[in-house]
Structures are given as structure tokens and as C-alpha cells.
VEXDREN-2710 file (C-alpha; in Angstrom, 1 decimal):
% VEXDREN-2710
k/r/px/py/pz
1/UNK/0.0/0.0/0.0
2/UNK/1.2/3.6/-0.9
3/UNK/2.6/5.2/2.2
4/UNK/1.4/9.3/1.9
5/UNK/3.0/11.6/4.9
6/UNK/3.2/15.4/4.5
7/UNK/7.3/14.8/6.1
8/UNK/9.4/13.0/3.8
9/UNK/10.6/9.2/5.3
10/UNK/13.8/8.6/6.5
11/UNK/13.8/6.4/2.8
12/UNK/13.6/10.1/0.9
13/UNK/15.5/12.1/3.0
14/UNK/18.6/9.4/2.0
15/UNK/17.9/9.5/-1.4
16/UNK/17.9/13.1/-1.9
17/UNK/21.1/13.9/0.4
18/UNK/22.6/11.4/-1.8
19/UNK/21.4/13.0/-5.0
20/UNK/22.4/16.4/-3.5
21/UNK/25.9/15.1/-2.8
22/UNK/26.2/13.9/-6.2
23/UNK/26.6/10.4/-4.5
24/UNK/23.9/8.9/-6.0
25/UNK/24.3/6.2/-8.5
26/UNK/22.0/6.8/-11.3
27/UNK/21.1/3.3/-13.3
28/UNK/19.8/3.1/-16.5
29/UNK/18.0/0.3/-18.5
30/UNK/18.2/0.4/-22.1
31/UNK/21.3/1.9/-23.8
32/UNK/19.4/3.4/-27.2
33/UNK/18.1/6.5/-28.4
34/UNK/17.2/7.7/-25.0
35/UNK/18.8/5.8/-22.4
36/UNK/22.2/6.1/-23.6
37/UNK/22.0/10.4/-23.7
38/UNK/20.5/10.3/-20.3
39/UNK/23.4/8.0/-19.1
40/UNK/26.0/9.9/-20.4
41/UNK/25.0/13.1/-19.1
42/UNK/24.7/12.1/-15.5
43/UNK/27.9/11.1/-15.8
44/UNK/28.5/14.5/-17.3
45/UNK/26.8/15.8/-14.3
46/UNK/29.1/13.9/-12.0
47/UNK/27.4/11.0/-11.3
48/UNK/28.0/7.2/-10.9
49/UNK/26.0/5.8/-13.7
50/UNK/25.0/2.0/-14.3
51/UNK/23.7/1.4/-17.6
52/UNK/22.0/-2.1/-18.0
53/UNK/21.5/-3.3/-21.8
54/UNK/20.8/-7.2/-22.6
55/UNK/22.2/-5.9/-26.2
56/UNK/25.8/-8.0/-25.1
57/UNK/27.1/-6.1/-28.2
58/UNK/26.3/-2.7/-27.2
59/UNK/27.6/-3.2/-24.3
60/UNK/30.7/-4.8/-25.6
61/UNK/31.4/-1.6/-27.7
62/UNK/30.7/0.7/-25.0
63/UNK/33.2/-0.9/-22.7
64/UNK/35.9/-0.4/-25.7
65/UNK/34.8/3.1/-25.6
66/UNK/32.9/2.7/-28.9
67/UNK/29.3/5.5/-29.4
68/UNK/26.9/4.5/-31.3
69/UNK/24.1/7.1/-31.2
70/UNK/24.6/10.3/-33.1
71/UNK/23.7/12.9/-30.5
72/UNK/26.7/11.3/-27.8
73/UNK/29.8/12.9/-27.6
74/UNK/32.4/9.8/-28.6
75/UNK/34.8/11.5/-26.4
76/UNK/32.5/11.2/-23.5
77/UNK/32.0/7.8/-24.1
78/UNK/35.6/7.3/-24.3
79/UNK/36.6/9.2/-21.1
80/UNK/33.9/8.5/-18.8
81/UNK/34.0/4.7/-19.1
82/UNK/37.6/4.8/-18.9
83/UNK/37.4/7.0/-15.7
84/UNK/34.8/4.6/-14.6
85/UNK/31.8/7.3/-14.1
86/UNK/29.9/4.9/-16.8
87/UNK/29.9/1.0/-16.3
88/UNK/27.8/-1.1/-18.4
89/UNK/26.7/-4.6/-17.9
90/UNK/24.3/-6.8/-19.8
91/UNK/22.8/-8.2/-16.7
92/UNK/20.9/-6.9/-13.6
93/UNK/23.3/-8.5/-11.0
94/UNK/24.5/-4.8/-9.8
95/UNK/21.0/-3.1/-10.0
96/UNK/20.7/-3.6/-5.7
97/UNK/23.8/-0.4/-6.4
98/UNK/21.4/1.9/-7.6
99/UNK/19.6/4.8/-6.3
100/UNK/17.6/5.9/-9.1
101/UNK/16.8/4.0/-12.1
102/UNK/15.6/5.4/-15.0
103/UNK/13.6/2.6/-17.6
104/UNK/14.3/3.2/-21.1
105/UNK/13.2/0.7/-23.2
106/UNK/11.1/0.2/-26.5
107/UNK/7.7/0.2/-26.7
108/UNK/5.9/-1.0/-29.8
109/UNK/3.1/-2.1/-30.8
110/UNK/1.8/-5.8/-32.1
111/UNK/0.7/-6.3/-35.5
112/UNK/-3.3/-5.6/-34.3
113/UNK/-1.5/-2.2/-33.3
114/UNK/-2.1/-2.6/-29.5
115/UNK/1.0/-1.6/-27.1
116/UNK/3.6/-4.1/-26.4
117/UNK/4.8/-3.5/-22.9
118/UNK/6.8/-6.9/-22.9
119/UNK/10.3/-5.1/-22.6
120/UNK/8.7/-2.8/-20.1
121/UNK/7.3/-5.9/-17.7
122/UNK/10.6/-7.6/-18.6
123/UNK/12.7/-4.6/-17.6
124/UNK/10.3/-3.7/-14.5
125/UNK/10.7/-7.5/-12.9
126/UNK/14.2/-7.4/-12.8
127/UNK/14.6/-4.3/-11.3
128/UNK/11.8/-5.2/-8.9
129/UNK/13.9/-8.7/-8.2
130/UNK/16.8/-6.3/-6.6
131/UNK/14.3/-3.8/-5.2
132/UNK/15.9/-2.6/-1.8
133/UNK/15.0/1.0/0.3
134/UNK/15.5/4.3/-0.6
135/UNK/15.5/3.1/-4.5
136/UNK/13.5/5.6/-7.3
137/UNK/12.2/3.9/-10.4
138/UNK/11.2/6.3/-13.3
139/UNK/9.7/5.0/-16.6
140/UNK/10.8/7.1/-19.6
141/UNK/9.9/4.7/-22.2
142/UNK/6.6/5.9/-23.8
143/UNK/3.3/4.5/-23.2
144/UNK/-0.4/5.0/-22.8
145/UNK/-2.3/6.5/-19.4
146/UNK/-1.9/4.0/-17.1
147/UNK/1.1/2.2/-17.6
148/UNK/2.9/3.5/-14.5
149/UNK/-0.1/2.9/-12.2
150/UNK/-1.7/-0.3/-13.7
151/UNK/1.4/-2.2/-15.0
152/UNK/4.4/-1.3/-13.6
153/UNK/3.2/-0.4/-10.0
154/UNK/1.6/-3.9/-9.4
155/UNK/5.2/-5.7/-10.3
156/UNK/7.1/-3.6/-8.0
157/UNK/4.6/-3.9/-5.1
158/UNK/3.8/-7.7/-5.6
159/UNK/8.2/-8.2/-5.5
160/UNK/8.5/-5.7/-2.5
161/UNK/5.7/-7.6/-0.6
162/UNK/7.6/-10.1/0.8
163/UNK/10.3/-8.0/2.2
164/UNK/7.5/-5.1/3.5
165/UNK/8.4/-2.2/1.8
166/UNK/6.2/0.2/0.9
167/UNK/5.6/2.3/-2.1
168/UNK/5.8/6.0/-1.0
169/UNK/7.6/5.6/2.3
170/UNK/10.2/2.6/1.1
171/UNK/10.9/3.1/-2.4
172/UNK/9.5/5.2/-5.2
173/UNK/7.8/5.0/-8.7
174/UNK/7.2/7.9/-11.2
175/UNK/6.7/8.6/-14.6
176/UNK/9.2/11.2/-16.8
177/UNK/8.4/11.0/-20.1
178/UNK/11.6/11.1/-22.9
179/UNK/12.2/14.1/-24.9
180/UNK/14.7/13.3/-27.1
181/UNK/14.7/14.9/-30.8
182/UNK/17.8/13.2/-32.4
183/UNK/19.9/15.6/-34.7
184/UNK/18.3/18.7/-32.8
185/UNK/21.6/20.4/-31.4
186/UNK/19.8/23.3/-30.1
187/UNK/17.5/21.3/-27.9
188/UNK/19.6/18.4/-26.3
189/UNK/19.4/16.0/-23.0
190/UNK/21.1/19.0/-20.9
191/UNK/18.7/21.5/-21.6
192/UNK/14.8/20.6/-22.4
193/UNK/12.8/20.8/-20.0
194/UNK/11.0/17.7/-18.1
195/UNK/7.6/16.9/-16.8
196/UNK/7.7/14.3/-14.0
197/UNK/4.5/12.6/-12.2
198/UNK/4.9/10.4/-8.9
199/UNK/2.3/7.6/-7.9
200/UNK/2.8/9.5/-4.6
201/UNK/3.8/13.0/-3.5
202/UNK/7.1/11.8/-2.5
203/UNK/7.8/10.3/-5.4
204/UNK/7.2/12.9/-7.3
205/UNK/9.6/15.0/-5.1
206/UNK/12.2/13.0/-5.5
207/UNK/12.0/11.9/-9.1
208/UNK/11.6/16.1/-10.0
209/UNK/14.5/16.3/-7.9
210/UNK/17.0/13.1/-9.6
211/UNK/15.9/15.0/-12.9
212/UNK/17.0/18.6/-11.8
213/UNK/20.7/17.0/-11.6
214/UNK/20.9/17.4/-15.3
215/UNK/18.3/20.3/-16.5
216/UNK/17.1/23.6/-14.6
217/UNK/13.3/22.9/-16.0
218/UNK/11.4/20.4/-14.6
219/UNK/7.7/20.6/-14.5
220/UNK/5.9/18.6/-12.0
221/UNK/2.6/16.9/-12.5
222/UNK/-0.1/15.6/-10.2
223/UNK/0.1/12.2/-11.5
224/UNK/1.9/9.5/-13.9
225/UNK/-1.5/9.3/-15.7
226/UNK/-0.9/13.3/-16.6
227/UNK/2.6/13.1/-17.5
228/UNK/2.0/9.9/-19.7
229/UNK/-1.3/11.6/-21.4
230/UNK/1.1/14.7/-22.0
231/UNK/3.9/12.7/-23.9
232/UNK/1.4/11.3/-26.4
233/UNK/0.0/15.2/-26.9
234/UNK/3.1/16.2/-27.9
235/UNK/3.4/13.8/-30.3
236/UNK/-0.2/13.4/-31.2
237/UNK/-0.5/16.8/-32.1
238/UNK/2.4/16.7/-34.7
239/UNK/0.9/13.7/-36.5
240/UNK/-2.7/15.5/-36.7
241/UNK/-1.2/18.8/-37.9
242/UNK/1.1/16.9/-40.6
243/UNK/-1.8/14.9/-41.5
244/UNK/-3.6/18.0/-42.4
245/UNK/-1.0/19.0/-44.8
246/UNK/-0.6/15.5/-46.3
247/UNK/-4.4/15.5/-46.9
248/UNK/-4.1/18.9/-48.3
249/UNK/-0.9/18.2/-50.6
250/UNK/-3.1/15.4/-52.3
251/UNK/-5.5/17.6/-52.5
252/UNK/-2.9/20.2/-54.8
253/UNK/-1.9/17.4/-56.6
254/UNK/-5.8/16.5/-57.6
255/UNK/-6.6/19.9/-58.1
256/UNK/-3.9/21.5/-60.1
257/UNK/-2.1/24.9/-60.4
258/UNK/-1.7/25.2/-56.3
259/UNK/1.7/24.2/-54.5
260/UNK/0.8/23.1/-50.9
261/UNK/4.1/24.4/-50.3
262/UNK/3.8/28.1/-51.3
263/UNK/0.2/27.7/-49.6
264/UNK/2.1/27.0/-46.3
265/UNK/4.8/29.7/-46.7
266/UNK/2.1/32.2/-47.1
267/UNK/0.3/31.1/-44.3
268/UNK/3.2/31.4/-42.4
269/UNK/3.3/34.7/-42.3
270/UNK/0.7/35.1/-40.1
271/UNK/2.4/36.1/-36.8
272/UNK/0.0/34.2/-34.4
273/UNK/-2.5/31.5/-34.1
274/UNK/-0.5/29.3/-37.2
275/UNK/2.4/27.2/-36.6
276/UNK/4.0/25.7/-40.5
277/UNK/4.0/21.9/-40.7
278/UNK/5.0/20.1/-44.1
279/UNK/4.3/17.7/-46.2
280/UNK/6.3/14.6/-46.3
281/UNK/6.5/10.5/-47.7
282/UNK/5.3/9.3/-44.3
283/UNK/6.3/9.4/-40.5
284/UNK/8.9/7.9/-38.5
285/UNK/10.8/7.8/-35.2
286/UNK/9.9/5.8/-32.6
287/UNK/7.0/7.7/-31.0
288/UNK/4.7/9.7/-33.6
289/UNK/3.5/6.8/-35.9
290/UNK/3.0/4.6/-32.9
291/UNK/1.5/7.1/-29.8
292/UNK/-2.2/7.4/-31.8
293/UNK/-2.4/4.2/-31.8
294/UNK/-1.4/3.8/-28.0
295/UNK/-4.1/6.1/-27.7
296/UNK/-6.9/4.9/-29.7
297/UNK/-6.2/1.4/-27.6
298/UNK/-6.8/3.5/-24.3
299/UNK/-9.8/5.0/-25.7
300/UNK/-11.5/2.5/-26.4
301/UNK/-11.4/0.5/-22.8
302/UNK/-13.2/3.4/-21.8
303/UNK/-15.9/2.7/-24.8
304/UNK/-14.2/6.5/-26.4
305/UNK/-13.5/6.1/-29.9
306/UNK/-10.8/8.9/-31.2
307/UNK/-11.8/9.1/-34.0
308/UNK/-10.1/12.4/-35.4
309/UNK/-7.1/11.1/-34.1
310/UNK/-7.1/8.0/-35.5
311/UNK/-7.6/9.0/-39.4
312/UNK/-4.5/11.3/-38.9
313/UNK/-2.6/8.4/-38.3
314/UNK/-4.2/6.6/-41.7
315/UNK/-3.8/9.3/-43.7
316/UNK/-0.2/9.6/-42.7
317/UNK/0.3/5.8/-42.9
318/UNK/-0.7/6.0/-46.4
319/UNK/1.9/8.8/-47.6
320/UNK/4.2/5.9/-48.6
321/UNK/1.9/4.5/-50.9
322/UNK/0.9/7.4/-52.2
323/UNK/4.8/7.7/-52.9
324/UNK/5.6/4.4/-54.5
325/UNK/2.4/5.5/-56.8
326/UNK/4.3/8.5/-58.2
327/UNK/7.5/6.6/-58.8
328/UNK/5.1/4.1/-60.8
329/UNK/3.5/7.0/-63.1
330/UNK/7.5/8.7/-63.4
331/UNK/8.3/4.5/-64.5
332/UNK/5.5/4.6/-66.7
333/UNK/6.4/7.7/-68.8
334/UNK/9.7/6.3/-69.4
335/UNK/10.6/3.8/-72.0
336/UNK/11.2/1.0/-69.7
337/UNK/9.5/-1.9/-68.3
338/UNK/8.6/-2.1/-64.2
339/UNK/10.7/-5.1/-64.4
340/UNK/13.3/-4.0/-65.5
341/UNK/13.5/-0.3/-64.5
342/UNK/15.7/0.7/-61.6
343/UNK/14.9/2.9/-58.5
344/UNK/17.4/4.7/-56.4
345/UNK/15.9/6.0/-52.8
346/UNK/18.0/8.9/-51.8
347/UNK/17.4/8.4/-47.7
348/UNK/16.4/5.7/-45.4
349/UNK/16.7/7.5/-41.9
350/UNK/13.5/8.8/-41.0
351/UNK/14.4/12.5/-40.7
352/UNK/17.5/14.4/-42.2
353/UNK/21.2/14.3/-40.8
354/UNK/20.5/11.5/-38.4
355/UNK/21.4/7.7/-38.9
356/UNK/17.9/6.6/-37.0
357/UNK/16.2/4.7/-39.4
358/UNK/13.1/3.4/-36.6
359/UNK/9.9/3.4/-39.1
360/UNK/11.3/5.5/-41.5
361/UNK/8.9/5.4/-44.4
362/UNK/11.6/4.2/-46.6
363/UNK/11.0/1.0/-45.8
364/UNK/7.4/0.8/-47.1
365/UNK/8.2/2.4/-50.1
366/UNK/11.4/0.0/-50.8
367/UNK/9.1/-3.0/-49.9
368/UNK/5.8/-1.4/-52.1
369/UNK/8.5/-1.4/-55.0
370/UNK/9.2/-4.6/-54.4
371/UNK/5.7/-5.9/-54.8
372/UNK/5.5/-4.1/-57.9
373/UNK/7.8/-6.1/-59.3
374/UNK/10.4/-3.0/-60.2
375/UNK/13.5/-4.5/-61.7
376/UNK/16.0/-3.2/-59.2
377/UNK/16.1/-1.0/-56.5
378/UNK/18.7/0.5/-54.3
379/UNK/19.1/3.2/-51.9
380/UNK/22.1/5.8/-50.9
381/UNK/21.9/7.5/-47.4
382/UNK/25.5/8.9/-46.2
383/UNK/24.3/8.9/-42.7
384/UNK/23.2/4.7/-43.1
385/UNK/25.7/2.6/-44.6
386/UNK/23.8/-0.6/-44.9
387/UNK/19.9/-1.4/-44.5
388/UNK/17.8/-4.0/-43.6
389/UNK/13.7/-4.2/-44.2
390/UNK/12.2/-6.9/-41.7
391/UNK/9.1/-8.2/-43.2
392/UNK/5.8/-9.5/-40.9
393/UNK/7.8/-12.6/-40.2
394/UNK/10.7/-11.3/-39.1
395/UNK/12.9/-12.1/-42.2
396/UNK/15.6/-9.6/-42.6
397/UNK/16.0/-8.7/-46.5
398/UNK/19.2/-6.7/-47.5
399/UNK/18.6/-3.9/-49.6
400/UNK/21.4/-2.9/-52.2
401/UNK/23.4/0.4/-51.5
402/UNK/25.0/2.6/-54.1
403/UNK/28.1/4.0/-52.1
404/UNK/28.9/6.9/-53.8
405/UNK/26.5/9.1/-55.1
406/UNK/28.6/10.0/-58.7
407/UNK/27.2/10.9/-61.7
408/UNK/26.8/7.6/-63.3
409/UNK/25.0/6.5/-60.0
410/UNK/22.2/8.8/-60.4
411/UNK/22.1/8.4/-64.7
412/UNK/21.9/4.6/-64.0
413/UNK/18.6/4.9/-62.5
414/UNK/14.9/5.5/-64.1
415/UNK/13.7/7.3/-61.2
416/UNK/15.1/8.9/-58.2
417/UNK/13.1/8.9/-54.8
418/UNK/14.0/11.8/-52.6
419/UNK/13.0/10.2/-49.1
420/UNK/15.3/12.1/-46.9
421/UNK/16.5/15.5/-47.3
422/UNK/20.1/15.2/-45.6
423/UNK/22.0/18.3/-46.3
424/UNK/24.8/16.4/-47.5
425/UNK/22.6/16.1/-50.7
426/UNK/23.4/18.4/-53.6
427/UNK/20.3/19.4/-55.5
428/UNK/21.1/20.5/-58.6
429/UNK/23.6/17.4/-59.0
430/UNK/20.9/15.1/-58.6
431/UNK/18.6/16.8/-60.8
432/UNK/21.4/17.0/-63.5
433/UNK/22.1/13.6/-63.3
434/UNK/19.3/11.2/-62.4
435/UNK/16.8/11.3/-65.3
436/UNK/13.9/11.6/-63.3
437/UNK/13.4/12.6/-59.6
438/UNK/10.3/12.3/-57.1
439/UNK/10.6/15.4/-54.2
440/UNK/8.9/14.5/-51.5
441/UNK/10.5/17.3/-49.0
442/UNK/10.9/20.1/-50.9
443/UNK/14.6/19.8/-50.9
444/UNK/14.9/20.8/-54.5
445/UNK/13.2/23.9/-54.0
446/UNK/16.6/25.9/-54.9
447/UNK/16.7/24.2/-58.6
448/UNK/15.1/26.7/-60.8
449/UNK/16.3/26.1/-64.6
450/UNK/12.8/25.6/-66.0
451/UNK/14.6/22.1/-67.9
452/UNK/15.7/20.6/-64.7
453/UNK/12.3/21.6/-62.8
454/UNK/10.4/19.6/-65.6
455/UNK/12.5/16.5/-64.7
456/UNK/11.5/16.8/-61.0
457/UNK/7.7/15.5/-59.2
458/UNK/7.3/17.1/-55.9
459/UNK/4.7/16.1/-54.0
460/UNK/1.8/19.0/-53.4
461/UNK/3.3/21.1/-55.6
462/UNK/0.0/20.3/-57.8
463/UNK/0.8/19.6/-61.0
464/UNK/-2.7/17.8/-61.6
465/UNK/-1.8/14.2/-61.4
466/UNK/-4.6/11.8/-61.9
END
């Protein structure tokens, strides 16, 4: 049972001395996207940190002093695991060591799109199997409303009942949803700000104060149930807005004579009440094409039906078909076969600069030109230098790279798919080269030689297409 005291428990006061004497070991389980930031900058901060990954290769190259997340330092990796602030281990047999542990791991959904909190119960069991006084567990990994109280709560209380701990006086749980934007320099692990919800007053107290060792901003909320509800807003409200746009770049494209693109610049010259989102081939990342969904599954336990949020994500999940049929008509109006014509997709990481490739929508489209049968195709992507598409049954299929983007490259192709707009791409190069090319960013806005813009399909731009 949930201990609730207006004084803080002998329990708390530990922990936060401890965290205020930087003497706190700070765990982490899950070494990706999110875990292995957050690890490296408590040991930035000063801290101890344990990070747990069952990846015995990951933590094989972190113990060499080997990054391999783009928005880590490699120097940090390299100095603090040789000055020992950062140990990693692929087991749990240390966690009794640490203080705080922050729970990081993946959360996806199953093929009936319903959330898969396997690594979370995993994760939370063996934590709970070392669960000792004065401990504070925070899940970061995001989830639906309800997770931290109805999942993970139950675990933790049914391993501390044997030993009589309680939750709120003994140990604590809360909820801190990640923030993590990869390739966003401005905005980083040391400085966005946090919102933190505690099954207990205490526990939010001491989880807003664990997170306060490594950013100024921390906002706390009165529940987990409001901090996990925020972390799908967030998210939610991107998908809705860009599936507005998508809608409306078909919409261009139907209609004819109207860029969706100028249409946005114009209306983004309206100093309030309109924020710009773009068009694009389809969402990815981790969280934005799979929180409406966590939603929606919510929703309807409580016999809701979110409706509105639920056709943004179709629409959006249908922006790589809608893709793959533009390269089609561009095959078609070329002397060559589907068989036998060649694609090159320029991208496979889901946004631009970054080497995340997590649902990009270049894996739909690869495997959509697969199933129409198109003779070859191949992808360059300087951030990803080799790609794999998993298919429903877990077969891994290798998809052909072009190393170097030359010339010849792009002139061996039919059509060019423009997936991901890393800067590292040169427009007008492209355009010269590659006979035709499908735009589905924008990125070739700068090419203006009215011959080159007739070799180029950008999607809203409404050209009329049937």
C-alpha cells in the first residue's frame, strides 16, 4: 500500500542527500536513443551511472569506448567509461547499487497495433527482483495512461511484498516521459525541459529532484497518468497537424495549379495563431507513428473512440503509398519496363542528418517497390551505410546500397526517390544527373532552370496528377 506523509521518510531524505551530494548512482536500462543520452550526461553531471543493456554487443562496444548514437559525444563515451563514471553490464546483477533507475526501453506495438509493454514488464521484474530501500524507479519509455499505475506499480509492489516495503515511504515510482529529438543540437538531454508525475507525492519529489541534476526545468505533474497523457500530446499533435497538410498536398496534386508548399509559406506569415508543418512521404521515429495508436487502444477501454485522431494516423500511414504511386506513373512515362527499371531512394533514416532509421517510411516504399515487381532497387543514405527491411515474419532482407552518389549513380537509375533530405545532398547534382526525380520534401526547391524543374515530381506542388 502507498505510504502518503506530508514529512518526507527517513527512505527520501537518504535519497535526496545522496542525490544532492552527487553520491547517488544513477542506473539506466536500455542503452538506445534515450537511455544512452541520459546516461552519459549524469555522468556529465558527475554522477556514478550504471547502464543495464541485454544488447551484449552494445555493451561490448561501450566498454571499448565505442558510441553509437549520433547525438553522444564519442569522447565522452571514451573518457567516462575509462574514468569509470559509466559502467555497463548486460545483466541486472548490480541493480541492488542503484539509487535511481531510469527505464528506457522500447515500446511497440503488435501487428493488431495494440502496445507491447513486454520489454517494459521484462525490464520492471528485474529491477523489482533487486528492489531494496531508498530506490526511485522512473519510466521514460513511452506509453499509454496507465502504464505506470496499472502495470508497472503492481510488479514492484507484488516483489517488495515479501520483504514489506512500501511504495511511497520505502521506495518510489514515477513517470518522466523522454524528450529526445535526435539531430536537434539546439535542444539536447542538458537543456529541455521535463515533466515528472509520482504515484505518490514523495515520489514525485524526488524523481523532480533526480531529474533537476541534469536540466534547470522540470515541471511537475499531479500524476503518472498526466505526465504519460502529456507525452502522447506532444506527439499526437504533430501527426494530426502533418496529416492536415498531407491530406491537403493530395489535395494540390488533384486539383492543379496550387503548391501546398507556397500555400504553407504564405500562411506562415501570419504572426499568431498558425504554426508551419510540411508535407512529407510518411512518419517515423519511434513515437509519432506509434502514440495514436497507444491512444486509440486506451480509448477504447473506456468505450471513447478517437476518431479524429485516428484518421490522422491513416492518412499519414498512407503517404508511402501514395509515394511508390508517383515513382510508378514517373516509370510509366519512361521507355522502360517495371521489371526492368531501376529505382534509387536517396534516404532511409526517417528525418534528415541523423542515422535513425526506426519506421522511416523508406521501408514501405522499398518494400511497395518490391511488390510491384520493379526490376532493381537501391538506396544511398550517407548517414546509413547498410539497410535492412524486416518483413511480418521477421525475415531480414538486404537492400542494395549505391556507395557513392557520382554521376553515373544517379544516370543509371529510371527514377530517383528523394525520401530524406540530408544536407549532404546536392540538389542541382541530382537533378542534373538522375533522369527523373520524385521530391517528396521540398529539398529541391533551390533548382530553378525551368529544364531541370520539368525533370522533377514534388509532391503538393499540384501539378494535376490523376
Amino acid at each position: 500500500m502507498a505510504a502518503s506523509s506530508s514529512s518526507p521518510s527517513e527512505a527520501a531524505r537518504t535519497v535526496q542527500a545522496r542525490l544532492h551530494a552527487q553520491e547517488a548512482i544513477i542506473g539506466v536500462v536500455g542503452l538506445g536513443y534515450v537511455g544512452l543520452p541520459l546516461a552519459v550526461q549524469y555522468a556529465r553531471s558527475g554522477f556514478d551511472t550504471l547502464g543495464i543493456d541485454l544488447d551484449a554487443q552494445r555493451v561490448q562496444r561501450l566498454r571499448a569506448g565505442e558510441n553509437y548514437i549520433d547525438d553522444v559525444d564519442d569522447k565522452d563515451i571514451r573518457t567516462f567509461v575509462a574514468e569509470g563514471r559509466l559502467q555497463v553490464e548486460s545483466s541486472f546483477e548490480r541493480a541492488a547499487e542503484a539509487d535511481v533507475f531510469f527505464v528506457c526501453v522500447p515500446t511497440p506495438m503488435t501487428d493488431a497495433k495494440n502496445p507491447d509493454l513486454t520489454y517494459v514488464e521484462s525490464a520492471i521484474k528485474s529491477v523489482a527482483e533487486h528492489l531494496r530501500p531508498g530506490q526511485l524507479i522512473v519510466l521514460k519509455s513511452t506509453t499509454y495512461p496507465g502504464t505506470t499505475e496499472e502495470v508497472v506499480r503492481p510488479l514492484l509492489e507484488a516483489a517488495a511484498a515479501d520483504t514489506h516495503l512500501d511504495l511511497g515511504r520505502d521506495y518510489f515510482l514515477a513517470f518522466s516521459p523522454e524528450r529526445i529529438d535526435p539531430g536537434n543540437a539546439e535542444y539536447t538531454t542538458a537543456n529541455t525541459p521535463l515533466v515528472v508525475g509520482g504515484v505518490t507525492e514523495a515520489g514525485t519529489q524526488v524523481a523532480a529532484l533526480a531529474l533537476k541534476q541534469i536540466v534547470d526545468a522540470v515541471h511537475p505533474v499531479s500524476t503518472p497518468k498526466v505526465a504519460e497523457m502529456e507525452k502522447l500530446l506532444e506527439n499526437i499533435f504533430r501527426s494530426v497537424n502533418i496529416a492536415l497538410v498531407n491530406e491537403l498536398a493530395q489535395l494540390c496534386d488533384r486539383m492543379g495549379g496550387v503548391s501546398m508548399w507556397e500555400v504553407i509559406d504564405a500562411a506562415a506569415t501570419k504572426p499568431f495563431g498558425f504554426m508551419p508543418f510540411y508535407p512529407g512521404p510518411g512518419l517515423g521515429g519511434h513515437c509519432i507513428p506509434i502514440d495514436p495508436h497507444y491512444l486509440s487502444w486506451v480509448a477504447r477501454r473506456h468505450d471513447f473512440e478517437t476518431s479524429f485522431i485516428t484518421l490522422s494516423a491513416q492518412v499519414n500511414e498512407q503517404m508511402p503509398f501514395y509515394v511508390t504511386t508517383a515513382v510508378v506513373e514517373a516509370i510509366a512515362s519512361r521507355p522502360v519496363r517495371l521489371q526492368e527499371a531501376s529505382v534509387l531512394v536517396l534516404g532511409v533514416a526517417y528525418k534528415k542528418n541523423v542515422s535513425d532509421t526506426r519506421h522511416s517510411p523508406a521501408a514501405r516504399i522499398i518494400q511497395q517497390l518490391w511488390d510491384k515487381d520493379i526490376g532493381h532497387v537501391c538506396y544511398h543514405d550517407p548517414h546509413v551505410p547498410t539497410y535492412s527491411i524486416d518483413d511480418r515474419d521477421g525475415a531480414s532482407t538486404h537492400v542494395p546500397t549505391v556507395d557513392s552518389l557520382t554521376p553515373e549513380a544517379l544516370q543509371a537509375c529510371d527514377v530517383a526517390v528523394l525520401v530524406t533530405d540530408h544536407d549532404a545532398y546536392d540538389g542541382a547534382t541530382i537533378v542534373q544527373h538522375a533522369p527523373h526525380v520524385i521530391d517528396t520534401r521540398n529539398a529541391l526547391a533551390g533548382v530553378t532552370a525551368p529544364h531541370l524543374r520539368q525533370k522533377i515530381t514534388l509532391l503538393g506542388e499540384g501539378v494535376g496528377q490523376p
